[in-house]
C-alpha positions in Angstrom: 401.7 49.9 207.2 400.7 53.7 206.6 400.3 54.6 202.8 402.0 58.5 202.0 398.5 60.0 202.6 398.3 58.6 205.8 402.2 59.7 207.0 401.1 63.0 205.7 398.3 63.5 207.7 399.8 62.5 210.7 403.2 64.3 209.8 402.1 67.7 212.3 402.0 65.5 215.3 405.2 64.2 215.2 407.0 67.0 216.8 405.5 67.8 220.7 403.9 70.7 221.9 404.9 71.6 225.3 401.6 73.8 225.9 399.8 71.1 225.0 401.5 68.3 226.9 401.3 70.5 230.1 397.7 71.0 229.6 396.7 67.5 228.8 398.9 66.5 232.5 397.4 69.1 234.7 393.8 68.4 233.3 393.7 65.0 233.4 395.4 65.1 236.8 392.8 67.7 238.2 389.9 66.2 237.2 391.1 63.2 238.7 391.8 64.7 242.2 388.4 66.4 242.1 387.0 63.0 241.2 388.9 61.6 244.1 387.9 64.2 246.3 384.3 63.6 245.2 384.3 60.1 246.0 385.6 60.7 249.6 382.8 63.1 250.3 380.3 60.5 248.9 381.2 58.4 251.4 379.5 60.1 253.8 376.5 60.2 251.6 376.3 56.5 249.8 378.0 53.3 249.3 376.9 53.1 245.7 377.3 57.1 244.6 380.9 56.3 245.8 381.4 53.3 243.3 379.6 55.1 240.6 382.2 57.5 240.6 384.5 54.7 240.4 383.7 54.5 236.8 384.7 58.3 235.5 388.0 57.9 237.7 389.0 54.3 236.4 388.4 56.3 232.5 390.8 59.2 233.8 393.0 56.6 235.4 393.5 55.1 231.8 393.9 58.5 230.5 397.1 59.3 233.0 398.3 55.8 231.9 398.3 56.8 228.6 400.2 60.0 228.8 402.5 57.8 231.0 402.8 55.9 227.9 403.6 58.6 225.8 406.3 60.0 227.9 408.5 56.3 228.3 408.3 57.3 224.5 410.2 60.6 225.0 407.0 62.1 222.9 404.7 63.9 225.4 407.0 66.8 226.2 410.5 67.7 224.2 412.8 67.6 227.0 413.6 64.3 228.2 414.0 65.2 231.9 410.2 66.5 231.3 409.0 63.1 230.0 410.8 61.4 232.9 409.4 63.5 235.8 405.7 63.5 234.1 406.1 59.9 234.1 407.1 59.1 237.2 404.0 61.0 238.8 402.0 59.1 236.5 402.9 56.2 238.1 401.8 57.0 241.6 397.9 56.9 239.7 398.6 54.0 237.6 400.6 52.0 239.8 402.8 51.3 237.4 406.9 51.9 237.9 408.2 54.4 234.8 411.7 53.2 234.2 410.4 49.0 234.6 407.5 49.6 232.5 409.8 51.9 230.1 412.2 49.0 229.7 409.2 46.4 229.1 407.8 48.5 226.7 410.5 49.3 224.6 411.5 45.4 224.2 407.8 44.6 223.4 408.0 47.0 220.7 411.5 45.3 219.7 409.7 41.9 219.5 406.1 42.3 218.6 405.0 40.5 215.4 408.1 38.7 215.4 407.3 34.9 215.8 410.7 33.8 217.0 411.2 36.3 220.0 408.0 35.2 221.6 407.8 33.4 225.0 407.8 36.6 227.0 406.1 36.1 230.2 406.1 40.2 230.3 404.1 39.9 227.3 401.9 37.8 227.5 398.5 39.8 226.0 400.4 40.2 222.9 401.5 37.2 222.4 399.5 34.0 221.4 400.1 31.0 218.8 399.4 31.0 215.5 396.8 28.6 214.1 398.7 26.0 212.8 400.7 25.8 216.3 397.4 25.7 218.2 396.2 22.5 215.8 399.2 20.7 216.3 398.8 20.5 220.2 397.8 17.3 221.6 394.1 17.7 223.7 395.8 18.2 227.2 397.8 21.4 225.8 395.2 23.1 223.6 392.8 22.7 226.9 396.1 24.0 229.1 396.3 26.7 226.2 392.5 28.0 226.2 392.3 28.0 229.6 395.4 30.2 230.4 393.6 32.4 227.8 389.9 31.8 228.8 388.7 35.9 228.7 387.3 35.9 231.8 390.8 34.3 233.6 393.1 37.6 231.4 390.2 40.2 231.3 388.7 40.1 234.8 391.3 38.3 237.4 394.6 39.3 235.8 394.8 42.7 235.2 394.4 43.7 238.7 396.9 41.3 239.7 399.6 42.5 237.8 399.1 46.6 238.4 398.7 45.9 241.9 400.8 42.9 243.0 403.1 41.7 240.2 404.4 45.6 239.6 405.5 45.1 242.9 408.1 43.0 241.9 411.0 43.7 239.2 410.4 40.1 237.5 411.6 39.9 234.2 414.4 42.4 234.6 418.2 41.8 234.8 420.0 42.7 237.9 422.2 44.6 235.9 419.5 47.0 235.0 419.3 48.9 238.4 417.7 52.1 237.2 414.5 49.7 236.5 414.6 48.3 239.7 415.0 51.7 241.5 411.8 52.6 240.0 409.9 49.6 241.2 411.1 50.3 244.8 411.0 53.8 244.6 407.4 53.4 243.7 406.5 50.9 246.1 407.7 53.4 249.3 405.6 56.1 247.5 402.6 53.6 247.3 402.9 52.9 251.1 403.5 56.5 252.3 400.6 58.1 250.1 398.1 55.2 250.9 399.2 54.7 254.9 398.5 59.2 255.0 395.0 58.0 253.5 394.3 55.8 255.9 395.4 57.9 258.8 393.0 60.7 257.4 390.5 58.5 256.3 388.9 55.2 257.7 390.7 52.1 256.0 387.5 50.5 254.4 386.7 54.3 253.1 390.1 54.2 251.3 389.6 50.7 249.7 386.4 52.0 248.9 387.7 54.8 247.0 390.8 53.3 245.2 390.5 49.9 244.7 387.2 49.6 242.5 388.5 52.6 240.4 392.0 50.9 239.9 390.7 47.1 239.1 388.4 48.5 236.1 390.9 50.7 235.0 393.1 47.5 234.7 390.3 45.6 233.0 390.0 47.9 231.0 393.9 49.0 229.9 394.0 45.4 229.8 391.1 45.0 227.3 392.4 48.0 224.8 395.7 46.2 224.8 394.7 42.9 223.8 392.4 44.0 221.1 394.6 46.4 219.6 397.0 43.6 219.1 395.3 40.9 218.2 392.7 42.1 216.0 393.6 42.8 212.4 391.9 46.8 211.4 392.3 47.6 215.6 394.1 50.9 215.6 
C-alpha cells in the first residue's frame, strides 16, 4: 500500500500524454525493425552476430509487451480506440492476442492476493500455496507440487510454450466472450500471413534464425519479471 507521499509523487503520471505515448510506440517499434532488419543482414555475415542480436531485440520485444500492457489498461494513450489499435499491433511482436490477454488480465487483477479465487490455470505464475498448505501435503503431492514449479520447468520450457503455442488457442475463455476469441484468431491469420511473406523473401531456417531466439528469451524473460514481481515481498 502507497503512503500519501508516495500517491503524491506518482500523482502527474496518472493522466496520459499522447506525445509521449506516440513516441514511446514509434521508438520502440523502430528500433525494433532496425534490429530486425540488422539481424537479417547478419545472416549473410554470421550465425552467432545474428543471435547476438537476438538479445537487444528480445529486451525491445519486452518493451512493446509492456506498452501492450499499458494499453489493455486504457492508460498509454487517452482515447480508447488509440489504446485498442496500439495494442493490437503490439501483438503481432509479442505474440500475444490484445482483447484474450485484456480479458486475462483484468480478472488476474480481480483475483490476485485473494486466497479463495485461486486455481486459475491462466494464472498460474502468480499463484502458489501458502506455507501451511504446502506442509500439509502428503510426499507424493509436495514432490507433484515442486516439480510443476521446479524454475527451470516455468522459467526456461514454459514461457515459450505459452506465447507461441498456447496463445494459439482461446483456453480459459467463455464462448460467450467472442470479441476475445476474435482476437486470438485474428491474430493467428496475421501470424501466418507476416511469417509465410518472411519465408517467401527469406530462406525458412534464416527466419527461425531471426525470430525464434529473440521471441523464447523475451518469454523467459517477461516470464521471469512476472513471477518475481509477484511473489517476492519489496519486488515493485
Amino acid at each position: 500500500m502507497l503512503n500519501k507521499p508516495q500517491l503524491a509523487r506518482i500523482r502527474a503520471y496518472q493522466t496520459p500524454s499522447d506525445a509521449m505515448a506516440a513516441w514511446q510506440v514509434f521508438s520502440t517499434f523502430g528500433l525494433y525493425l532496425f534490429t530486425i532488419t540488422a539481424m537479417y543482414a547478419a545472416t549473410d555475415i554470421s550465425v552467432w552476430l545474428t543471435l547476438a542480436l537476438s538479445i537487444p531485440a528480445a529486451g525491445l520485444i519486452v518493451r512493446i509487451f509492456m506498452l501492450q500492457h499499458d494499453c489493455g489498461h486504457n492508460a498509454l494513450f487517452r482515447s480508447a480506440r488509440f489504446n485498442w489499435f496500439a495494442g493490437g499491433a503490439c501483438s503481432l511482436v509479442t505474440l500475444t492476442p490484445f482483447a484474450y490477454w485484456r480479458r486475462l488480465h483484468a480478472r488476474h487483477h480481480g483475483m490476485w492476493n485473494n486466497l479463495d479465487k485461486r486455481g486459475i490455470p491462466a494464472d498460474f505464475y502468480s499463484d502458489c500455496l501458502t506455507l501451511a498448505e504446502y506442509r500439509a501435503l502428503g510426499p507424493a503431492r509436495r514432490w507433484l507440487y515442486r516439480t510443476t514449479h521446479h524454475p527451470l520447468l516455468i522459467h526456461m520450457v514454459l514461457p515459450s510454450v505459452i506465447f507461441m503455442v498456447l496463445y494459439r488457442l482461446p483456453f480459459d475463455t467463455p464462448r460467450s466472450c467472442r470479441r476475445e476469441h476474435l482476437s486470438v484468431y485474428l491474430l493467428n491469420f496475421s501470424l501466418v500471413a507476416v511469417f509465410t511473406t518472411l519465408v517467401l523473401a527469406f530462406e525458412l531456417s534464416d527466419v527461425l534464425l531471426v525470430h525464434l531466439p529473440s521471441i523464447a528469451l523475451a518469454a523467459t524473460i517477461g516470464i521471469w519479471l512476472f513471477s518475481v514481481q509477484h511473489r517476492f515481498e519489496e519486488a515493485q
